[in-house]
C-alpha positions as CSV (number, residue, x, y, z in Angstrom):
1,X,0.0,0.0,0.0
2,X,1.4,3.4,-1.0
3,X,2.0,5.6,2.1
4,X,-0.5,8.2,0.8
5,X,-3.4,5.8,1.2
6,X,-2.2,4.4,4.1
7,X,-2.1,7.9,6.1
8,X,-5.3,8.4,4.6
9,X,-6.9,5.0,6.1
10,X,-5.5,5.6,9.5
11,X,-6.8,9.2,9.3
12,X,-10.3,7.8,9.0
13,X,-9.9,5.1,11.4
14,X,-8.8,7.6,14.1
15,X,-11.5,9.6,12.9
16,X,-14.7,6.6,13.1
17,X,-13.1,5.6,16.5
18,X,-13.5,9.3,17.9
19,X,-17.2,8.9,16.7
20,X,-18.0,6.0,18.1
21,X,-16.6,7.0,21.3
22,X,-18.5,9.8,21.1
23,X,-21.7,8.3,20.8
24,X,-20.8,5.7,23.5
25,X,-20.2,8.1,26.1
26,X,-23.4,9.9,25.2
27,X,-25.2,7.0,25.3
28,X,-23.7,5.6,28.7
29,X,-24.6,8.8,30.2
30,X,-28.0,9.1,30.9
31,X,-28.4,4.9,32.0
32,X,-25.5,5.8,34.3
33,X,-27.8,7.4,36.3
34,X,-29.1,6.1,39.4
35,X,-30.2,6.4,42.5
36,X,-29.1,3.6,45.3
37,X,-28.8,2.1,48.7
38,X,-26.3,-0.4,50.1
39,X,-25.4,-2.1,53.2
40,X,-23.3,-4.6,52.7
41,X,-24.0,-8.2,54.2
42,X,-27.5,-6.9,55.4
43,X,-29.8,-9.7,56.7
44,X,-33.8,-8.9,56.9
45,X,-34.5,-8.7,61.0
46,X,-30.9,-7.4,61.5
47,X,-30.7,-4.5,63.9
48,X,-28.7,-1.2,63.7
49,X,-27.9,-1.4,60.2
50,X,-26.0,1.3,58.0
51,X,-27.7,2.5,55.1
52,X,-25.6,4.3,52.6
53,X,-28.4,6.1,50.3
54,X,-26.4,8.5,47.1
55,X,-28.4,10.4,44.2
56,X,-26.7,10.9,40.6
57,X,-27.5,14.6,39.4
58,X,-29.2,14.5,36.0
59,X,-29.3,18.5,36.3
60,X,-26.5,20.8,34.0
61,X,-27.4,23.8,35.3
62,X,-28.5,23.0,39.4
63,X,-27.7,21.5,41.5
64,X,-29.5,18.6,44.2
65,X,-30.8,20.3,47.8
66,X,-33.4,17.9,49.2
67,X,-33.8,14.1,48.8
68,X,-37.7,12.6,50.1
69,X,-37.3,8.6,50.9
70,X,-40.7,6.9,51.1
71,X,-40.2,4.1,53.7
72,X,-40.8,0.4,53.0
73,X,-43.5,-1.6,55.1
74,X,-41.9,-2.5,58.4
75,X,-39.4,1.1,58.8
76,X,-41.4,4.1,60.6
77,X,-39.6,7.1,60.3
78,X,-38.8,6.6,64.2
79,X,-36.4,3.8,63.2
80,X,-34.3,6.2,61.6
81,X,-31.3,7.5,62.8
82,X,-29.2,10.3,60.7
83,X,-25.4,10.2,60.4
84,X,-23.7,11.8,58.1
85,X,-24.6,13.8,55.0
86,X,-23.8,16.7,52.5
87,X,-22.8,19.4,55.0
88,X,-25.7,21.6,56.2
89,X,-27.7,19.6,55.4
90,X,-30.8,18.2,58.1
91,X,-32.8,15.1,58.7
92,X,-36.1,15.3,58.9
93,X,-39.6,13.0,59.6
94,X,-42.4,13.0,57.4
95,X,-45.8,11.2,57.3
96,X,-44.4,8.4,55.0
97,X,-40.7,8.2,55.1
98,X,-38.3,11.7,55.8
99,X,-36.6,14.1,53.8
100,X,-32.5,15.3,53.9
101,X,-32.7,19.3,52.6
102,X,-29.9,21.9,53.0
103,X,-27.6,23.9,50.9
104,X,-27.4,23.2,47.1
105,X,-24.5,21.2,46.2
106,X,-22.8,21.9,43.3
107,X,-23.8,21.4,39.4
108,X,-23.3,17.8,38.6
109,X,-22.3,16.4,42.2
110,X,-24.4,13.4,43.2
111,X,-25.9,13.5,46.9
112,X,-24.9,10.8,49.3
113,X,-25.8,10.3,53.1
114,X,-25.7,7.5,55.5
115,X,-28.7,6.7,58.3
116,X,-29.3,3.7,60.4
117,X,-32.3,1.7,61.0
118,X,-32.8,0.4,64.3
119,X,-34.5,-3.0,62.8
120,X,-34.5,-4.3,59.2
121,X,-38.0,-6.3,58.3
122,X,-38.3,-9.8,57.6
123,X,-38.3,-9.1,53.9
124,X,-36.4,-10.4,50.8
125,X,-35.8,-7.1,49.3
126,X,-36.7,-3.3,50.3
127,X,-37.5,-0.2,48.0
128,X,-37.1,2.8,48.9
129,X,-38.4,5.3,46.7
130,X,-36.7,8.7,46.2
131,X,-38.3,12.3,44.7
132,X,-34.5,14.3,44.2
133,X,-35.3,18.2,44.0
134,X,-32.7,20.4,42.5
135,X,-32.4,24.4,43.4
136,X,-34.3,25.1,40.1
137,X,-37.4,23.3,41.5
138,X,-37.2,20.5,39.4
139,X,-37.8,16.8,40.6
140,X,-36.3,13.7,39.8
141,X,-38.6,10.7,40.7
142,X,-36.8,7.7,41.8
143,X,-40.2,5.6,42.3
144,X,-40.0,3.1,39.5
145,X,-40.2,-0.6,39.6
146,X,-38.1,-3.0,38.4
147,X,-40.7,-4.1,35.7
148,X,-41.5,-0.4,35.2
149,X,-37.4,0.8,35.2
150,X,-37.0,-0.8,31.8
151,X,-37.7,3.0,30.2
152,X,-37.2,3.1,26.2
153,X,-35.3,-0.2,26.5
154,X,-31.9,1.1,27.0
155,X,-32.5,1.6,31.1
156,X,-33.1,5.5,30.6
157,X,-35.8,5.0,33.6
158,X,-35.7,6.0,37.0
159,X,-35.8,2.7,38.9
160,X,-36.5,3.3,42.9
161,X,-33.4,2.3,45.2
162,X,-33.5,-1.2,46.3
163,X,-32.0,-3.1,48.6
164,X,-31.7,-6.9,48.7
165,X,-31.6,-8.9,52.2
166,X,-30.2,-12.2,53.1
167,X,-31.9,-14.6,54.6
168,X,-32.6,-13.8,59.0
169,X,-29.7,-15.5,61.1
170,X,-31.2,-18.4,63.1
171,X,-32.9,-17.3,66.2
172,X,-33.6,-13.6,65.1
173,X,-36.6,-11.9,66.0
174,X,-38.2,-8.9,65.7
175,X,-38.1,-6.7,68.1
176,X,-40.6,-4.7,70.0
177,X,-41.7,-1.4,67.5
178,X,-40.1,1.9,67.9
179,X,-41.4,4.0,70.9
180,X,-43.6,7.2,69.6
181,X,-42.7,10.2,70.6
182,X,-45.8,11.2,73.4
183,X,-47.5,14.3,74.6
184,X,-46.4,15.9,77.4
185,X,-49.7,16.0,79.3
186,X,-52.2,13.3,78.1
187,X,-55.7,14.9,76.2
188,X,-58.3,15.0,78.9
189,X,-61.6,12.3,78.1
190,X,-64.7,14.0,76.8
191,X,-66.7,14.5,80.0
192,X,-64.3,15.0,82.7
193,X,-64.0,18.5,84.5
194,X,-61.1,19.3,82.7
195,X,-63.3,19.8,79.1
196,X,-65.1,22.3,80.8
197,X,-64.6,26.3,81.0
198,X,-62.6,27.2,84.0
199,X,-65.1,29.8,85.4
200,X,-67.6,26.1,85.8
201,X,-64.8,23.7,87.0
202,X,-64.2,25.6,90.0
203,X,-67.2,27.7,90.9
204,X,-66.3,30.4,93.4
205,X,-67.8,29.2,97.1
206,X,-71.4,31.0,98.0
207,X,-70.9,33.8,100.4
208,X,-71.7,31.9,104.3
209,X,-75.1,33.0,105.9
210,X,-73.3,34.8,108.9
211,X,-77.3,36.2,110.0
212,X,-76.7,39.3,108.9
213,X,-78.7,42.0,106.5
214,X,-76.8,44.7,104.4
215,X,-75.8,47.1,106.5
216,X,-73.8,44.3,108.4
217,X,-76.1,44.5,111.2
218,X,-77.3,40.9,112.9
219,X,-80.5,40.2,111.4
220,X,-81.7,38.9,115.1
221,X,-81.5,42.9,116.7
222,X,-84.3,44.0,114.0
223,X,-86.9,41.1,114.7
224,X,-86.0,41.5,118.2
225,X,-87.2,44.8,118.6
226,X,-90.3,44.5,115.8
227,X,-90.9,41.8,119.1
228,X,-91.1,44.2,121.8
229,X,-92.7,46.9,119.7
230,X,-95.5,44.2,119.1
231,X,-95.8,43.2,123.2
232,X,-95.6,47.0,124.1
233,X,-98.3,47.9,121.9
234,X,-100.2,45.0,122.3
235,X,-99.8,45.9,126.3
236,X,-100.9,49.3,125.6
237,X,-103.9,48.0,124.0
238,X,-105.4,45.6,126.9
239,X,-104.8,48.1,129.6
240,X,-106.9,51.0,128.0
241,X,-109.8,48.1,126.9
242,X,-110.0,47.0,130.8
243,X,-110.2,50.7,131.8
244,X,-112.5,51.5,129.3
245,X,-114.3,48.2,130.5
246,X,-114.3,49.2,134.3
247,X,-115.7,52.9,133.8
């Protein structure tokens, strides 16, 4: 082969192996994305176990600051402990699972934190569904199924994190559930005292009968005297009739 045609046929080889590179990398990158959650060696009714939960950003221009995790059947969000996360950023419960929020991170890093359950079910495998928001306000749903994660067929979905569990060690058990956290004074029962207005629970005391009238005089002087008014005159009375009846 003449050298002329042989710089020309490594020029385009060079150049179809750039392409194809090209197009490798740009198809690897969106299936490289992922959400997960590992703890290695877990068994299902193991206690105090590590989970290390990380988010790939899908986001060019913002970047990650809150992860929600919908909890399996068998974890409350009482069995969660956090560890260790982006910094700033805080644990907190929800209804269904908890959220770690704080600062944005930066364009294109991936969030990871660590928590520990204080029990792991008796399951085979656990899901734990993730909604990432970025700083822009958009979500990235990390919900799907492993029949549903199948996407266009080249595993462009967003399959939920999952975790798979060994068999329980011989003689586990589960253990009692996680103590809720409990008012500090307990709701009174409908009917008690306590459900009623203070003015009727405790009803100021009537004023004692002492015996005497308004003018703080003993009510005994008055009818004593009305008494003797009534003997005097009544006296009065039966002394003139007998004179008048002796004349």
């Amino acid at each position: 082969m003449h050298r002329p045609t042989l710089v020309r046929s490594m020029r385009l080889t060079g150049a179809l192996s750039a392409v194809a590179l090209a197009l490798a990398v740009a198809a690897a990158g969106p299936a490289a994305a992922h959400a997960e959650v590992e703890a290695e060696g877990a068994r299902a009714l193991d206690q105090n176990v590590e989970l290390t939960f990380s988010a790939a950003s899908e986001s060019a221009t913002a970047g990650i600051s809150k992860l929600e995790v919908v909890l399996p059947k068998g974890i409350t969000p009482q069995d969660i402990t956090y560890e260790e996360g982006p910094k700033g950023w805080k644990f907190a419960p929800t209804g269904r699972g908890y959220t770690v929020s704080g600062p944005k991170l930066a364009v294109g890093e991936d969030a990871e934190y660590v928590v520990t359950v204080r029990q792991l079910p008796d399951a085979k495998e656990l899901v734990f569904k993730t909604l990432q928001t970025y700083s822009d306000g958009k979500v990235d749903r990390w919900i799907q199924l492993e029949e549903e994660a199948e996407g266009d067929g080249h595993g462009h979905g967003h399959p939920a994190p999952r975790l798979e569990l060994k068999a329980a060690a011989p003689g586990a058990e589960l253990v009692s559930p996680s103590p809720t956290d409990e008012p500090t004074t307990s709701a009174p029962s409908p009917g008690t005292a306590s459900d009623k207005p203070a003015a009727e629970e405790s009803p100021a005391k009537p004023v004692a009968d002492n015996g005497k009238d308004d003018d703080g005089m003993p009510v005994a002087v008055p009818v004593g005297i009305g008494a003797v008014v009534l003997v005097l005159g009544g006296g009065v009375w039966w002394f003139r009739n007998r004179r008048s009846g002796s004349a």
